[in-house]
BAFI-3210 file (N, C-alpha, C; in Angstrom, 3 decimals, decimal comma, padded with zeros to 6 digits):
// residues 254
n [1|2|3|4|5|6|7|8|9|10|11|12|13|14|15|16|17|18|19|20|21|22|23|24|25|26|27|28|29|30|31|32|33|34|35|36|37|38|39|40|41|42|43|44|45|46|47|48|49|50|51|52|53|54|55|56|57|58|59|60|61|62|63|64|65|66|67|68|69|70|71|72|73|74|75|76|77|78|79|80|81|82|83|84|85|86|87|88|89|90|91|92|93|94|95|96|97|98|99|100|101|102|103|104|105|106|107|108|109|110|111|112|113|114|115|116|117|118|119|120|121|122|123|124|125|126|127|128|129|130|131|132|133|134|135|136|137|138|139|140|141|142|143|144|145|146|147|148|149|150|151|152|153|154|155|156|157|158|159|160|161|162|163|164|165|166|167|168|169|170|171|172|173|174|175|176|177|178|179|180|181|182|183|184|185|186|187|188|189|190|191|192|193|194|195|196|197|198|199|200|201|202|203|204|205|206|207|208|209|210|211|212|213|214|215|216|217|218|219|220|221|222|223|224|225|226|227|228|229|230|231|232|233|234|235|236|237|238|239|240|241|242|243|244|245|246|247|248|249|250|251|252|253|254]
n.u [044,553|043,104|041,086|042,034|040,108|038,004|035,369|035,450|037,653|040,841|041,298|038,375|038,407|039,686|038,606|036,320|037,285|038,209|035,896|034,426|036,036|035,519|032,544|032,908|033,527|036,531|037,958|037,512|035,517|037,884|039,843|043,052|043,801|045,684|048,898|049,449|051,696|051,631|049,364|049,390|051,663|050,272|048,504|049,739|050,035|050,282|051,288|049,511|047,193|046,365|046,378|044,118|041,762|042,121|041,631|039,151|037,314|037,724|036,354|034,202|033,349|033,604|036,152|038,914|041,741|044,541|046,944|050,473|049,959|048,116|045,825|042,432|039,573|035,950|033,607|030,231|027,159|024,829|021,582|018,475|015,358|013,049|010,411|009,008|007,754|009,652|012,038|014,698|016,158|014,511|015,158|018,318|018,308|016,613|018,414|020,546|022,176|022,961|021,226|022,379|022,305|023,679|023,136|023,267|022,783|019,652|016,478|014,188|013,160|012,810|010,842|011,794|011,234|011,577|010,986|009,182|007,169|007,432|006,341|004,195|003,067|003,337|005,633|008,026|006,979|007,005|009,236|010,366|013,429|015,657|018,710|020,772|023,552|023,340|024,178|025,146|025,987|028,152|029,348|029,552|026,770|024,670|024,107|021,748|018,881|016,072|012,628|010,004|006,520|006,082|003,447|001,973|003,154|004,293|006,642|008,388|011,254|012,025|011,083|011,913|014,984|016,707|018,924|019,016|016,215|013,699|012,813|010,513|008,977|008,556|006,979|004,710|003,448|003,787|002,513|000,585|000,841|-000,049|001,874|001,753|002,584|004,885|007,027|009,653|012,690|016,145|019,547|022,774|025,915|028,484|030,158|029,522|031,675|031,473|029,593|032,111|033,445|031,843|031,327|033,193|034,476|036,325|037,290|035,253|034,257|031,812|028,221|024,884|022,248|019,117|016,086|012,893|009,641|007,295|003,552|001,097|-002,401|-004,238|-002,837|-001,414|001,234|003,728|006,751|009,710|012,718|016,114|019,122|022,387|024,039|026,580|028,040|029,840|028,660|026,113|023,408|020,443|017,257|014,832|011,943|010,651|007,743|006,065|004,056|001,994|001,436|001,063|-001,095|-003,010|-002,765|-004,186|-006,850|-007,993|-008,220|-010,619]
n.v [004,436|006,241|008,283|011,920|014,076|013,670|015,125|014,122|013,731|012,510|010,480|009,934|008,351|006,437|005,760|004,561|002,541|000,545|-000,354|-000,951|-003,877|-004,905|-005,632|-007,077|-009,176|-009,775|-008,617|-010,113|-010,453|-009,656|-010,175|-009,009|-005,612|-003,871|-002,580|001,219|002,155|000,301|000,647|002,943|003,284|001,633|003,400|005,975|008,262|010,195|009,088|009,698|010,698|008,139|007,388|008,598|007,973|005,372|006,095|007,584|005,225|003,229|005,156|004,812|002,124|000,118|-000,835|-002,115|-001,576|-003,298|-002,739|-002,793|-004,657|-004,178|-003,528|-004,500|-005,716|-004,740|-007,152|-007,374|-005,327|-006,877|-006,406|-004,995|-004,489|-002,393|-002,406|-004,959|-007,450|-009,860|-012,596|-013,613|-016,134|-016,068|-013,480|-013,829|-016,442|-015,245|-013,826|-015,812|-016,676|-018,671|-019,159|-020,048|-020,316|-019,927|-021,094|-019,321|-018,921|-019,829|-019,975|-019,653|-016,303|-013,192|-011,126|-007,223|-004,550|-002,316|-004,485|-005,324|-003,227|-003,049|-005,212|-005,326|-006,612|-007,604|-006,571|-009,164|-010,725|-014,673|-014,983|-016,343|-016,489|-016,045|-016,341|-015,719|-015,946|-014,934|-016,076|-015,880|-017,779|-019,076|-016,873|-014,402|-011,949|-010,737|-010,437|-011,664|-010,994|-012,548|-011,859|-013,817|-013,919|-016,658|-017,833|-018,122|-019,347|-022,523|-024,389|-024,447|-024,062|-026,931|-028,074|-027,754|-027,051|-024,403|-023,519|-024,044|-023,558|-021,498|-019,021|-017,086|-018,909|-021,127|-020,029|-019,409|-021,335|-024,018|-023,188|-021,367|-018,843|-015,541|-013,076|-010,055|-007,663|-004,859|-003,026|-001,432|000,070|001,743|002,582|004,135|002,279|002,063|-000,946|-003,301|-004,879|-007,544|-008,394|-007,555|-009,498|-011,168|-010,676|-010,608|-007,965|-005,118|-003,751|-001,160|-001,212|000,474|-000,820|-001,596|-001,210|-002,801|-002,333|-004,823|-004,516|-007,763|-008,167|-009,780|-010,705|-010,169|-007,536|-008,388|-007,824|-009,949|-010,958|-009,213|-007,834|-007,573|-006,572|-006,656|-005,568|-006,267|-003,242|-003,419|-005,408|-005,098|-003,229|-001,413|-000,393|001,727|002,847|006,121|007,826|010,500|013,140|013,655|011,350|009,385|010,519|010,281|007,551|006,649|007,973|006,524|003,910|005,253]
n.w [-070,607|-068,808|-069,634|-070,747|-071,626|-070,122|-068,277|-065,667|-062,937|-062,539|-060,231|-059,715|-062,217|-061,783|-059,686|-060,491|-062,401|-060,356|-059,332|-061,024|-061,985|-059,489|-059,457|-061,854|-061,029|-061,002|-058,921|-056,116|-052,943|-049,980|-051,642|-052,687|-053,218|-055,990|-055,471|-054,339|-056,180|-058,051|-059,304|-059,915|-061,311|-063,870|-064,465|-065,426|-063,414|-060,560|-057,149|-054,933|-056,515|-056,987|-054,207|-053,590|-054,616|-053,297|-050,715|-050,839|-051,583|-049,629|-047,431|-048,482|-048,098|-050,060|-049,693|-047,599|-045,476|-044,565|-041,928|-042,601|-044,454|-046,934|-049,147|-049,157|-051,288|-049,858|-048,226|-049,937|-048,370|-046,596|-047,710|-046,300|-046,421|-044,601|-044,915|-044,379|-042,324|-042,119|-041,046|-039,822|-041,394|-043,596|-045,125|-044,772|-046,957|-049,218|-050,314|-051,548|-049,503|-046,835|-044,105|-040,755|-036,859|-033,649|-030,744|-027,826|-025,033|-023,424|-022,217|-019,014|-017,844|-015,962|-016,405|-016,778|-016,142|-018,463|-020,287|-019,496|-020,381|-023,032|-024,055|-022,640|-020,416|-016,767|-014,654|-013,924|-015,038|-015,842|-018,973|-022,046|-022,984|-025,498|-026,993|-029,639|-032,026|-035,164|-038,041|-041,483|-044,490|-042,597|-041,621|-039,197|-038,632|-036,271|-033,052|-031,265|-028,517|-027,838|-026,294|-025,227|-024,831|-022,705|-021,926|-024,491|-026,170|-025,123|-023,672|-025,680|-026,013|-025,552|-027,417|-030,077|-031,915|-031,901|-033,259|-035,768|-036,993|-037,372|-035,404|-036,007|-037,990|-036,139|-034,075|-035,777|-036,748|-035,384|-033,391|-034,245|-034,423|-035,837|-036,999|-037,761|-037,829|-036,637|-034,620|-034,694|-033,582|-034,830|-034,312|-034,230|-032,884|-030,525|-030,491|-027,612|-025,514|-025,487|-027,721|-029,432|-029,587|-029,970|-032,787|-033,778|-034,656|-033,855|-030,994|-030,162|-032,474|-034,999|-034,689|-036,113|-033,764|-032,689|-031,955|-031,730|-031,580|-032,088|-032,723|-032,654|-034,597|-032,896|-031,729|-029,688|-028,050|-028,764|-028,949|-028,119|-028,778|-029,274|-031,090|-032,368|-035,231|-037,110|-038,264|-040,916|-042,699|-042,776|-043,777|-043,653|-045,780|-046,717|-048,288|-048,931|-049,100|-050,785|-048,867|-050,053|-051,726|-049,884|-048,944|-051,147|-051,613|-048,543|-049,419|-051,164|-050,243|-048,698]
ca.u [043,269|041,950|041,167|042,076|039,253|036,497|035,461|036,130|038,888|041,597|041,303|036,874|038,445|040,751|037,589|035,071|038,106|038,502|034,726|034,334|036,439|034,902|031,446|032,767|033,802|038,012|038,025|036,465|036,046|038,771|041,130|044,286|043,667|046,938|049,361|049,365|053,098|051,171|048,518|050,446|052,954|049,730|047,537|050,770|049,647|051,058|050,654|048,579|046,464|045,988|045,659|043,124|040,945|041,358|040,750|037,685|036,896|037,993|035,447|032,810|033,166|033,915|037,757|039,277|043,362|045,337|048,512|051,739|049,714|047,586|044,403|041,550|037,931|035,086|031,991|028,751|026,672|023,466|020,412|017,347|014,221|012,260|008,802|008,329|008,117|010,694|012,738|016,458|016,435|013,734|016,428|019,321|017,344|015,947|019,550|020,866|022,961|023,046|021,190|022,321|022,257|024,716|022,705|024,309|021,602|018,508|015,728|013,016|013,645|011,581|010,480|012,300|010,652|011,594|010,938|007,482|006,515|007,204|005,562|002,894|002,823|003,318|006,759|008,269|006,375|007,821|009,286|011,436|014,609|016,507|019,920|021,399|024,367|022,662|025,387|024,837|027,675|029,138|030,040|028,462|026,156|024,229|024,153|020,231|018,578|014,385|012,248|009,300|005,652|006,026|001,834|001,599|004,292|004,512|007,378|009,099|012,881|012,253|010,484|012,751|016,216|017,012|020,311|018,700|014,917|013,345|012,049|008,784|008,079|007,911|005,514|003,187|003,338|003,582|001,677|-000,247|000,650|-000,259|002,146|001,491|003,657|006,063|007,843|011,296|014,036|017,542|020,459|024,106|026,339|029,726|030,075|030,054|033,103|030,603|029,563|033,301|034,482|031,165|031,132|034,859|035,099|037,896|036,891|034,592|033,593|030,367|027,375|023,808|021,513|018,154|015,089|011,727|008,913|006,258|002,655|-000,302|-003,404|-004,804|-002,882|-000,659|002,887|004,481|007,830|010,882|013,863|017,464|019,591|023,749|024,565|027,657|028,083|030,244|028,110|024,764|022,588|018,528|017,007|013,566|011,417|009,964|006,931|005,635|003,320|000,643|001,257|000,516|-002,402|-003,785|-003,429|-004,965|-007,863|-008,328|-008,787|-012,310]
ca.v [003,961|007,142|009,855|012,855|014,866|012,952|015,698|013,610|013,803|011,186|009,976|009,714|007,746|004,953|004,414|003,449|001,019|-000,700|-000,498|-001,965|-005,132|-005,472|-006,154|-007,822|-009,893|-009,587|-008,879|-010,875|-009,974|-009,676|-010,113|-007,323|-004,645|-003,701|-001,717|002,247|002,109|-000,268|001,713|004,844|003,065|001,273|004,958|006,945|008,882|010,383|007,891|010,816|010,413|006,496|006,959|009,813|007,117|004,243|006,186|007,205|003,539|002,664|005,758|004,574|000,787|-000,802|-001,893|-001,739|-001,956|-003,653|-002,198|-003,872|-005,790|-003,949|-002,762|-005,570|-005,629|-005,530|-008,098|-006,835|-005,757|-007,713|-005,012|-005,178|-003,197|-002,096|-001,894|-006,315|-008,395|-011,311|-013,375|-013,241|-016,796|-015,179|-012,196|-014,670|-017,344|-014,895|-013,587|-017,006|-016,505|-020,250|-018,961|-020,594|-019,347|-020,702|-020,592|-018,837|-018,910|-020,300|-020,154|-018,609|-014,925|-012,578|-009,434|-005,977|-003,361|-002,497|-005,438|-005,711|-002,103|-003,241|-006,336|-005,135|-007,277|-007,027|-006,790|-009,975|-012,146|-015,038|-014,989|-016,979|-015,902|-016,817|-015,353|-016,105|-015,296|-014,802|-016,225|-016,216|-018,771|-019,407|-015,605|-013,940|-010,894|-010,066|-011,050|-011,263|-011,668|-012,501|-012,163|-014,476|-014,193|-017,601|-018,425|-018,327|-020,692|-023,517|-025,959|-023,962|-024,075|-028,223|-028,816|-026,915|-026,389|-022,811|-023,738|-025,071|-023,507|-020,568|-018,620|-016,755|-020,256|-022,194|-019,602|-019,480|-023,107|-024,630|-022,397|-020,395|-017,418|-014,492|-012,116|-009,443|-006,194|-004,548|-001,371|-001,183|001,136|001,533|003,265|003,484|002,822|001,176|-002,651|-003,633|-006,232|-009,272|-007,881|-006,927|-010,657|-012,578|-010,743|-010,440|-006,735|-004,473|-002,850|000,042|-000,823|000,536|-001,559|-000,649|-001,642|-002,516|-002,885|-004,962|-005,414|-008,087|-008,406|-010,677|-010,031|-009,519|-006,366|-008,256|-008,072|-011,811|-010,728|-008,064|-008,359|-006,536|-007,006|-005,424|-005,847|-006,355|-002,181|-003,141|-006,556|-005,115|-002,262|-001,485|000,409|002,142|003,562|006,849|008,216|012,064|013,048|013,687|009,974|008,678|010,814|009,309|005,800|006,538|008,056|005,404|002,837|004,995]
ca.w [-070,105|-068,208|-070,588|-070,281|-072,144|-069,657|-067,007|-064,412|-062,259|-062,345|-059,249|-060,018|-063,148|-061,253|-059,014|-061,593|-062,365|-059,173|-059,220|-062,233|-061,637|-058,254|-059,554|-062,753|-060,153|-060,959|-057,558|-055,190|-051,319|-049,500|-052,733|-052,107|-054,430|-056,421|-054,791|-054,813|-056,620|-059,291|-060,025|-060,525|-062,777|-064,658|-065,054|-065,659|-062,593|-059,225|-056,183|-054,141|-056,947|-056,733|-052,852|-052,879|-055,061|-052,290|-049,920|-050,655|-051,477|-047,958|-046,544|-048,675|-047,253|-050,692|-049,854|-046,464|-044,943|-043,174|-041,445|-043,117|-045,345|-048,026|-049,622|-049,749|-051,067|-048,525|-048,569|-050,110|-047,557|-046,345|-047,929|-046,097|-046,814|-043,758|-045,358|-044,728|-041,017|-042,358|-040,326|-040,053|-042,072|-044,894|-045,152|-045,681|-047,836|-050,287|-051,209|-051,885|-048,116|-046,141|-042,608|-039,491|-035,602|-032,770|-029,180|-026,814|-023,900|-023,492|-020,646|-018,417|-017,410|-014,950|-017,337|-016,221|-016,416|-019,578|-021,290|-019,325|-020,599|-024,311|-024,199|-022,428|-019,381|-015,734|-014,210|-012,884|-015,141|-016,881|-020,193|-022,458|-023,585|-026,452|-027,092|-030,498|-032,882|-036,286|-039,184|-043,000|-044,853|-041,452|-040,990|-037,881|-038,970|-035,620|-031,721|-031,065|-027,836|-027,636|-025,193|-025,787|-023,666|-022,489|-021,991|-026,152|-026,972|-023,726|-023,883|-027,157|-025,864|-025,309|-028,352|-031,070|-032,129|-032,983|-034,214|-037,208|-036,701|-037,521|-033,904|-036,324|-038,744|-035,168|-033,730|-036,607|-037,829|-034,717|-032,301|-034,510|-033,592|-037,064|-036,543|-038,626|-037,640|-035,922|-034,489|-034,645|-033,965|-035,076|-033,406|-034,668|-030,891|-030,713|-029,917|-026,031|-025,633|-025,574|-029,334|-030,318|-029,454|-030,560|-034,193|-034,400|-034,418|-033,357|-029,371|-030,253|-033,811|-034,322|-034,581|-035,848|-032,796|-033,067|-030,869|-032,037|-030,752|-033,013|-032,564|-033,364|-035,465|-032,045|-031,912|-028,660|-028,774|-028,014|-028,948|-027,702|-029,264|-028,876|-031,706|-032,755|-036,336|-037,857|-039,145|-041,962|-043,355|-042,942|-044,191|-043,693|-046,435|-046,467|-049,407|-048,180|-049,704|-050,270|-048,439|-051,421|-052,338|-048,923|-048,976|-051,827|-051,276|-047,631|-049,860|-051,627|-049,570|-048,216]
c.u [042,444|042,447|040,320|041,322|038,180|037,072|035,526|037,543|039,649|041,744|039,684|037,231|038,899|039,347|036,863|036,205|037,895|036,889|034,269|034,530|036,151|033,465|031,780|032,962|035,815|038,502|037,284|036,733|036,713|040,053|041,861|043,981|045,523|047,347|049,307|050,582|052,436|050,332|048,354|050,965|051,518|048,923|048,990|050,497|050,694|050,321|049,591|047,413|045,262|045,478|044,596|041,912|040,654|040,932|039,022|036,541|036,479|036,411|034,027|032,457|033,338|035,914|038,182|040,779|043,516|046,767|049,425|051,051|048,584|046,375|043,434|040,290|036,811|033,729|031,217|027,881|025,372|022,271|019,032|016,873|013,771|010,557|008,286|008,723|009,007|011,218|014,294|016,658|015,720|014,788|017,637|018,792|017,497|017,497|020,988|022,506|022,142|022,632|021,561|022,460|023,459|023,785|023,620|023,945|020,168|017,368|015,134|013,929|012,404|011,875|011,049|011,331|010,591|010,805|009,366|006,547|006,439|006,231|004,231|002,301|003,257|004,809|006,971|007,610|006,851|007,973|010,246|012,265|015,413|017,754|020,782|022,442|023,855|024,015|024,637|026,334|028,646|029,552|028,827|027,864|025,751|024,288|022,527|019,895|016,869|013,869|010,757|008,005|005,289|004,580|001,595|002,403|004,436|005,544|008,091|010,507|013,110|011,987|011,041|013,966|016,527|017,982|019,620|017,293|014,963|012,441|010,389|008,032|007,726|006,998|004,430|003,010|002,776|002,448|000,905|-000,785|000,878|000,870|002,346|001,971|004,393|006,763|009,141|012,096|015,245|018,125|021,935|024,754|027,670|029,644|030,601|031,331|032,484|030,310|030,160|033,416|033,581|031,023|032,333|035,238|036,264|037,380|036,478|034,383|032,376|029,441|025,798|022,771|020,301|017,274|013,489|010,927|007,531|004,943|001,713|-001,049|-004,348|-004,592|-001,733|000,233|003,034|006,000|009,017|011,874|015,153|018,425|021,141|023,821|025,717|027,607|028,651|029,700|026,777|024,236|020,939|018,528|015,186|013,190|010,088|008,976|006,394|004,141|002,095|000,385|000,427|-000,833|-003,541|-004,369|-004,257|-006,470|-008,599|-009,055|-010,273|-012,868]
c.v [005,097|008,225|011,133|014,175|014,411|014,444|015,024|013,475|012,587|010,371|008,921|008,139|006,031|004,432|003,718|002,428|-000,075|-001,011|-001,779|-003,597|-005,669|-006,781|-006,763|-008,845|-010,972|-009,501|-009,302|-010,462|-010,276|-010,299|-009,089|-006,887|-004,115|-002,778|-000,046|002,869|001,208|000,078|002,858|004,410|002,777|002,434|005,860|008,086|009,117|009,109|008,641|010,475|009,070|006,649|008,146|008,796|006,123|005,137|006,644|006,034|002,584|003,873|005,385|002,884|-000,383|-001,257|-001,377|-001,912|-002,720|-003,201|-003,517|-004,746|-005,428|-003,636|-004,031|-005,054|-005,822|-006,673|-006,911|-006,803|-006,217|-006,605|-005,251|-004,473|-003,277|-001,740|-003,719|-006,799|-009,723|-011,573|-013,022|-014,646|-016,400|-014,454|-012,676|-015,614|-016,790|-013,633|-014,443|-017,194|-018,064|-019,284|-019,934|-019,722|-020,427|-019,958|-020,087|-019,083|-018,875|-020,943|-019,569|-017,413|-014,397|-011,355|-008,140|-005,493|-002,327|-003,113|-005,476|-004,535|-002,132|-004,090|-006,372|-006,277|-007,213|-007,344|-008,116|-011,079|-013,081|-015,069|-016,216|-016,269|-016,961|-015,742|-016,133|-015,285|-015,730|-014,925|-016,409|-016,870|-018,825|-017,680|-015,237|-012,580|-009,925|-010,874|-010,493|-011,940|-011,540|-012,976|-012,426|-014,430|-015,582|-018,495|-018,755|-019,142|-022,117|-024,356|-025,587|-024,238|-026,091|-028,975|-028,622|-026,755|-025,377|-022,631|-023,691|-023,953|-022,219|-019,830|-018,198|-017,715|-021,302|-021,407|-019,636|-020,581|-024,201|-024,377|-021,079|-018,904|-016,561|-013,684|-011,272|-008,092|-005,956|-002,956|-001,620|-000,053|000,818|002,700|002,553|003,767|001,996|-000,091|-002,989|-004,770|-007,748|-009,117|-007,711|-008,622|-011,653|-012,027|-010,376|-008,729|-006,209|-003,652|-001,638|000,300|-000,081|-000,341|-001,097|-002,137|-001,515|-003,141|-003,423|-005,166|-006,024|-008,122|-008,834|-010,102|-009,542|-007,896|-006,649|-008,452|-009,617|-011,642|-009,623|-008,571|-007,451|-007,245|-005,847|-006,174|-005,722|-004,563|-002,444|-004,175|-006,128|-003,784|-002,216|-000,164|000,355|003,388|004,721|007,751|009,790|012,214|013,055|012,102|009,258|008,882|010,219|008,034|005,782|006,987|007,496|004,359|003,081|005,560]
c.w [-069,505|-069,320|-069,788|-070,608|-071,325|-068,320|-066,023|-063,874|-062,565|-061,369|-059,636|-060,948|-062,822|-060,125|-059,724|-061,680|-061,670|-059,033|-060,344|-062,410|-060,275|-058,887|-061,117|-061,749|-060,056|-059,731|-056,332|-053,715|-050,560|-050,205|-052,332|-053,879|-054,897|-055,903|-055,036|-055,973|-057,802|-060,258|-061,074|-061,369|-064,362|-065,622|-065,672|-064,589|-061,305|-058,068|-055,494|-055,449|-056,909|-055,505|-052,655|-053,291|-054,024|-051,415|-049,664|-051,021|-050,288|-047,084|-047,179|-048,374|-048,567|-050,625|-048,263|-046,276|-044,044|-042,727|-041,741|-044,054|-047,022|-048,062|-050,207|-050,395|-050,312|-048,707|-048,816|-049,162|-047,292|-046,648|-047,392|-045,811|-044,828|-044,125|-044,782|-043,134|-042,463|-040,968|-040,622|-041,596|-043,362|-045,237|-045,837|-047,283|-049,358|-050,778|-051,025|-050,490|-047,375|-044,640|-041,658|-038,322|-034,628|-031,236|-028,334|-025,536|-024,216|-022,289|-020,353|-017,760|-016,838|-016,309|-016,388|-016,548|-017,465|-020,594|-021,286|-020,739|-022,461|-024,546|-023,337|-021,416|-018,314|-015,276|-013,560|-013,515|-015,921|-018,813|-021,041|-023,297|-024,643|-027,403|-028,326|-031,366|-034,398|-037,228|-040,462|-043,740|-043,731|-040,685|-039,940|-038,404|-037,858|-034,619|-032,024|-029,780|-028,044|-026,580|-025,508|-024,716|-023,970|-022,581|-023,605|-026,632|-025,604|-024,255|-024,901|-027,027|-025,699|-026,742|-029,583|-031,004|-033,015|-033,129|-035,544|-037,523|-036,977|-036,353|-034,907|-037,259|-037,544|-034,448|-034,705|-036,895|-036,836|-033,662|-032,403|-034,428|-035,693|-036,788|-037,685|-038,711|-036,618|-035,499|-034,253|-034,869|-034,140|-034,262|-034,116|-033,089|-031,363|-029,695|-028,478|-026,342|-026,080|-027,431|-030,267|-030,232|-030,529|-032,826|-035,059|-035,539|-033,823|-032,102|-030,474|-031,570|-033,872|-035,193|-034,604|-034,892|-033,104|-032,203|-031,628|-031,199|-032,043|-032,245|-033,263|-033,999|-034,138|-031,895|-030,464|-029,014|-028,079|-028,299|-028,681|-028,173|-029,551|-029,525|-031,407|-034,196|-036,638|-038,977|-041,050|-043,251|-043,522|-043,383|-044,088|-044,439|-046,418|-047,682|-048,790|-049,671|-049,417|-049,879|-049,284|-051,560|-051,347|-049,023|-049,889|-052,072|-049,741|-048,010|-050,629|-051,479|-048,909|-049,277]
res [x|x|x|x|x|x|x|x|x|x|x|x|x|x|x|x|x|x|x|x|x|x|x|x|x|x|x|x|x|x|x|x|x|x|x|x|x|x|x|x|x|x|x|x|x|x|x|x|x|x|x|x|x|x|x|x|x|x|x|x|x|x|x|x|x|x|x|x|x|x|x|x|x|x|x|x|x|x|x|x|x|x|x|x|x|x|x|x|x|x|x|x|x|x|x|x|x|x|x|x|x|x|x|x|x|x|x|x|x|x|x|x|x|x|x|x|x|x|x|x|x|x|x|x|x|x|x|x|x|x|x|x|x|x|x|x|x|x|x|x|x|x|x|x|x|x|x|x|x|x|x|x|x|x|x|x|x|x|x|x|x|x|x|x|x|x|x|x|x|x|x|x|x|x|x|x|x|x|x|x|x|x|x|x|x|x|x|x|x|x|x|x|x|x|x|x|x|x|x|x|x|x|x|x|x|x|x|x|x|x|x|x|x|x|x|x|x|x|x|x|x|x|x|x|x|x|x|x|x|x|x|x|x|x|x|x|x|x|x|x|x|x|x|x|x|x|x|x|x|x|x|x|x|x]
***
């Protein structure tokens, strides 16, 4: 099966394999991949060979271990662009993923100083908070907390269930709020304990962290938001443009 006239290495050769039957879908996630002693016998190969292949399988995040128990496949992870405001349930939805959330906490909060200085309002003033665990098919993806300027939404935590509910289809739908962009940063950090337990990590996985803040067509923010992702379920991807290109379409438009 691996030939030996292909410049590729033998190792290169046994991954396309396991690759191969991944996405034929021979192996499904968290199937046990065949042993390194099966491999070897099946390629006619050394086992160092077989394990130089998983492991870089395992460092590139398509198969992972378990001590005493074997070599699985990992889930596909969640791909989302950074060029579009969506929703966490948009995100799931539109790659045929079942969104639900599980409340964790829910209620008025005084604004830190922080939070004020994002949201662009005065220390101490109220907000609403809404602290959720973000799941797609039951699995947990992200811990999210939001911090909501309370005056633009009134009565939102009485009138809504964000188990079920979408937090940016009940501001625009219900309470008319446009919201039309966003700044967000990312940060890779390792998972506090509250983060390791609620997304069933291992103490000090790491976790990419992320801070939003949305704003209206006014141009005011109404939302802060302090997310952890699931490192090994999720991914954000971003299509970067050269600068000539930009230039052009910004010359364009006058």
């Amino acid at each position: 099966m691996l030939k030996a006239e292909s410049s590729k290495p033998y190792y290169e050769q046994i991954k396309e394999y396991i690759l191969y039957k991944i996405h034929a879908g021979e192996l499904s996630p968290h199937s046990r991949v065949p042993s390194e002693r099966i491999l070897s016998e099946q390629f006619g190969v050394s086992r160092l060979t077989v394990s130089k292949a998983i492991k870089e399988l395992v460092l590139e995040g398509k198969l992972y271990t378990q001590v005493g128990k074997g070599t699985f496949v990992s889930d596909e992870p969640i791909d989302q662009t950074l060029d579009a405001l969506t929703s966490f349930s948009e995100d799931m939805e539109k790659r045929g993923q079942r969104p639900s959330s599980r409340v964790i906490e829910a209620g008025m909060v005084l604004s830190t100083e922080q939070i004020a200085r994002r949201l662009q309002v005065p220390v101490g003033i109220s907000l609403v908070m809404l602290k959720r665990v973000r799941l797609a098919n039951d699995k947990p993806l992200a811990l999210e907390a939001a911090y909501i300027v309370s005056d633009l939404c009134e009565g939102i935590l009485n009138r809504f269930d964000f188990s079920r509910q979408s937090l940016y289809d009940v501001l625009q739908t219900h309470y008319h709020l446009r919201l039309t962009y966003a700044d967000q940063e990312l940060e890779a950090r390792l998972a506090t304990p509250e983060e390791a337990e609620i997304l069933h990590l291992n103490p000090g996985s790491p976790v990419l962290s992320m801070t939003r803040v949305t704003y209206i067509e006014t141009g005011q923010p109404v939302e802060y938001v302090e997310s952890a992702y699931n490192g090994d379920h999720y991914k954000f991807r971003a299509r970067l443009m050269g600068i000539e290109r930009q230039k052009r379409g910004h010359d364009d438009k006058h």
